[in-house]
N, C-alpha and C positions, 0 to 999 in steps of 0.2 A: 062153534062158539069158543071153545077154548084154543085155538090157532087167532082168533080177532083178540080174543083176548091177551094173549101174548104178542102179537105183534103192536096190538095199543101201547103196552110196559112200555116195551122196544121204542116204542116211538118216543115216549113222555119223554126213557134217559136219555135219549137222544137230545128232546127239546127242553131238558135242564142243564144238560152240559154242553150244550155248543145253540141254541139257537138263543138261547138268553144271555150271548157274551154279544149280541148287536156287532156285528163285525161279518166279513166277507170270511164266509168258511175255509178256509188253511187246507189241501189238503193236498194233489200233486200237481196242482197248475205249474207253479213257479220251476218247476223241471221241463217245462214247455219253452226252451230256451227265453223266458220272459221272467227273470228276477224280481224284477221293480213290483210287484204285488206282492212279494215279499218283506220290502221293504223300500222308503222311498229315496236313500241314497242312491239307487242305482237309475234316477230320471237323471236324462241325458248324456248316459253313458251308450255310445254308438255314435256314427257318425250319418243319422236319418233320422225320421221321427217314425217310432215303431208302434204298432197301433197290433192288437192279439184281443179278439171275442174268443172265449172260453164258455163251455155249454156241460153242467158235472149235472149227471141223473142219478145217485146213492140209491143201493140197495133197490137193486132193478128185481122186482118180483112182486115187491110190497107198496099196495097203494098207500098213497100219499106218502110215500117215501121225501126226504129231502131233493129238492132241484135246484140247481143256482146257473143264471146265465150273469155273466159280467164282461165289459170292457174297459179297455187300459189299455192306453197311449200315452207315450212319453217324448219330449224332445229338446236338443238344443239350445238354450237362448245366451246368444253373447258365446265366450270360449270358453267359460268355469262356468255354468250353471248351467242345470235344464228345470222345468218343469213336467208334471204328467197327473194323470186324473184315471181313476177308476169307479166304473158307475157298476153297481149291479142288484141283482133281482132274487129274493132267496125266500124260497116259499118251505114250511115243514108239518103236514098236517093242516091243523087249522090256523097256522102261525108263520105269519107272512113279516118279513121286514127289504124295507130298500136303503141303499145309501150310497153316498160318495164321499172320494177319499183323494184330496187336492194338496200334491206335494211339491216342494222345494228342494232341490241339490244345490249342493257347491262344491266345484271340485279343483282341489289343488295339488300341482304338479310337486313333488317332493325328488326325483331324481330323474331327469329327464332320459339320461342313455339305460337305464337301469329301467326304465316304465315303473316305476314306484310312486302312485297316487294317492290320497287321502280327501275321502270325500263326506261330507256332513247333509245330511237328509232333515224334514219335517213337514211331517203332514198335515192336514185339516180333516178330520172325520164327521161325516153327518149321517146319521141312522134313524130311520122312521120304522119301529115296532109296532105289530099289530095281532093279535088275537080276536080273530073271524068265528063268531057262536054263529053264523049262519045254518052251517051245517051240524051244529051240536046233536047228539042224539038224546032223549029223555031233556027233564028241568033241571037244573043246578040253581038253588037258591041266590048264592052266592055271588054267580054270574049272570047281572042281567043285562047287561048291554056289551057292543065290542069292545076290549081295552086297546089302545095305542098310547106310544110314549115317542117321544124327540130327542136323540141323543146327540149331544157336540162332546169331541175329542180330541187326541191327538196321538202321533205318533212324533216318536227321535230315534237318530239311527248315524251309525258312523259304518262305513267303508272303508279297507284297508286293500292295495292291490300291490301289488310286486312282479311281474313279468304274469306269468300265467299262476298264481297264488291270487289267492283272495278270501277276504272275513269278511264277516259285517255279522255288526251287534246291535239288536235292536232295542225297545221299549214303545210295550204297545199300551193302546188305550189309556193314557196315562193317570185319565182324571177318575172318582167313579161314577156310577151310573143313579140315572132319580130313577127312584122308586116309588113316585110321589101316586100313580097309579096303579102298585103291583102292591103285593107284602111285602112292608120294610122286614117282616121277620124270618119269614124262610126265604127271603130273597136274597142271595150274595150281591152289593153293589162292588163290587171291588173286580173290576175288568184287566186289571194290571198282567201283563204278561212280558215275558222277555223270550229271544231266540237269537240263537247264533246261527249262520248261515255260512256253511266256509269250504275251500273247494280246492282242487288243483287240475291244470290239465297238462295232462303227459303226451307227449311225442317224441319218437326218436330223435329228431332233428327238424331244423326249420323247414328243410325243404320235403317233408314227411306230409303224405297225404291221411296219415292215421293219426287218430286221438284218441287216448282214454281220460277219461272225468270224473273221477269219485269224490264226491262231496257226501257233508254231513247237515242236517239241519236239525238244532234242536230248543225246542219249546218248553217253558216252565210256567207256570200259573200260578200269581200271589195269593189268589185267593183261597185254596185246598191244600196248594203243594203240589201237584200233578204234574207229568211232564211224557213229553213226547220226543221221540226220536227217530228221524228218516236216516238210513245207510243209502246212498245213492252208485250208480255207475253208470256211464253212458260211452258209448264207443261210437264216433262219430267219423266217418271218411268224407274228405273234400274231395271237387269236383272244379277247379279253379276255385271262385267266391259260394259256388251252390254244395250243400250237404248232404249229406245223410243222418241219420244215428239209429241205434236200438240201443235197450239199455232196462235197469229195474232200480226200484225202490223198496225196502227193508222198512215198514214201519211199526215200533211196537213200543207199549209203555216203560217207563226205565225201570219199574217196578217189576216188568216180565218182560225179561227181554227174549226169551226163549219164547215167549207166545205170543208172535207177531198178530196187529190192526189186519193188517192187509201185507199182499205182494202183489205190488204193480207191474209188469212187463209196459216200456215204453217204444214208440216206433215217430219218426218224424221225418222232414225232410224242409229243406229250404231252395226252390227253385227262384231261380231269378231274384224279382221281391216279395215275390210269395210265400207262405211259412205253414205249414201243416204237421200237426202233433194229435197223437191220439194214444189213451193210456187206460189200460182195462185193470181196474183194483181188486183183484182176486180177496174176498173174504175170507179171514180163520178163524174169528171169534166166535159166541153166538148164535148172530144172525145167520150163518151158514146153510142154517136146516128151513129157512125164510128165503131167502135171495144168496144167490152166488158171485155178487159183487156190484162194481160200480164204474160210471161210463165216466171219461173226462174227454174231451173233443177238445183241441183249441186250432182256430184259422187265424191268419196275421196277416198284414203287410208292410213291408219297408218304403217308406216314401221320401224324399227330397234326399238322396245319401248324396255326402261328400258338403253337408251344410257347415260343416264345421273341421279343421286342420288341424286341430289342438289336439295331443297324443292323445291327454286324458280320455278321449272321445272312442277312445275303441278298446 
């Protein structure tokens, strides 16, 4: 009784602080060589249309833990622009939401022998929330039927590239959120959030089959104050155009830095057009003495490459 009980808690702050912000859960995908879930300045940066199903199972021990499968494809159109779209499915408890997320890039060339690019992003977000009393245990007066809500949004976001440097600053959820059937009073509408995304990759020389990648990603929330921060590396060996990589993720609140969310250990590979990423998020808070972490799976593939000649595109 009191392990259900505690994993219920576990569950609620869970589904107050991240399944109520209507949005695709943030957590190591975009380290799955696939940015653009990140943000959507980076549709139609490559020279193919990259298509990546990601599959996260949270806190593996605990039923009804969080699951999210999503996909996202991006590509091409004309030599400054792409497009790309992300659908996905995120269930947490009794608290199911879907949505998709339909973006626009432009990208222009600012120094061509120098690869120094400057790219402008914007999204379309659409969110359908749901709270299932199917499964409720006991009556709650309160709640007598399911709740659902319809969320429209958006995102904005700029990219900045320079040889192998790169930023990009986003601005998410920009509008707020109806609460027309939830509590306007304990309800925070205010979805606003900002993150930086920015990175370098090292090699000795052009004709160097080794790379190293340490990027940072970091998130803030208008509506608390709250904020989050990934330390990243990844070491990656080429293979002519096919790869490898391993690598880990550092994530912990700015408030404790010294008492990391999780440590992910990352492992991938890129054959041919095929693309395979898998990232185990070691637990340290908490949840620990519940579940020992969380799965993230992501498969890909690269289709139509060489659709486009414009530098910008790689």
């Amino acid at each position: 009784m009191r392990n259900r009980l505690i994993c219920s808690i576990l569950l609620l702050v869970a589904f107050v602080s991240r399944g109520q912000e209507l949005t695709l859960p943030q957590l190591s995908q975009y380290l799955a060589d696939n940015p653009f879930v990140v943000s959507p300045t980076y549709a139609g940066v490559g020279d193919h249309i990259k298509i990546r199903i990601n599959g996260l199972t949270q806190w593996v021990g605990i039923e009804d833990a969080p699951d999210t499968q999503s996909l996202a494809a991006d590509g091409r159109i004309g030599n400054k622009s792409g497009i790309g779209m992300v659908l996905y499915n995120d269930s947490n408890g009794e608290t199911k939401q879907r949505g998709a997320r339909l973006s626009f890039a432009h990208h222009l060339t600012l120094d061509r022998y120098e690869d120094e690019f400057l790219s402008f992003g914007l999204s379309y977000n659409f969110n359908q929330f749901r709270i299932d009393i199917e499964n409720f245990d006991g009556f709650d007066p309160s709640v007598t039927d399911d709740r659902s809500t319809t969320n429209h949004n958006f995102d904005i976001g700029v990219l900045y590239r320079k040889n192998k440097y790169y930023l990009s600053l986003n601005a998410s959820n920009i509008l707020d959120k109806d609460l027309t059937k939830f509590n306007p009073i304990s309800e925070p509408n205010q979805l606003r959030n900002y993150y930086l995304y920015t990175g370098y990759r090292f090699s000795k020389n052009k004709n160097s089959n080794f790379e190293i990648e340490p990027s940072v990603f970091f998130q803030w929330f208008e509506s608390d104050g709250r904020s989050v921060t990934d330390l990243n590396a990844k070491f990656r060996w080429y293979d002519f155009e096919d790869y490898y990589y391993v690598g880990a993720t550092y994530r912990f609140l700015n408030d404790q830095i010294g008492d990391p969310l999780y440590i992910a250990p990352l492992v991938g590979l890129k054959k041919s057009n095929f693309y395979f990423g898998y990232s185990y998020q070691i637990i340290l808070n908490e949840i620990l003495g519940f579940s020992t972490g969380t799965h993230v799976v992501t498969i890909g593939v690269d289709l139509f490459q060489g659709i486009s000649n414009c530098r910008c595109t790689y």
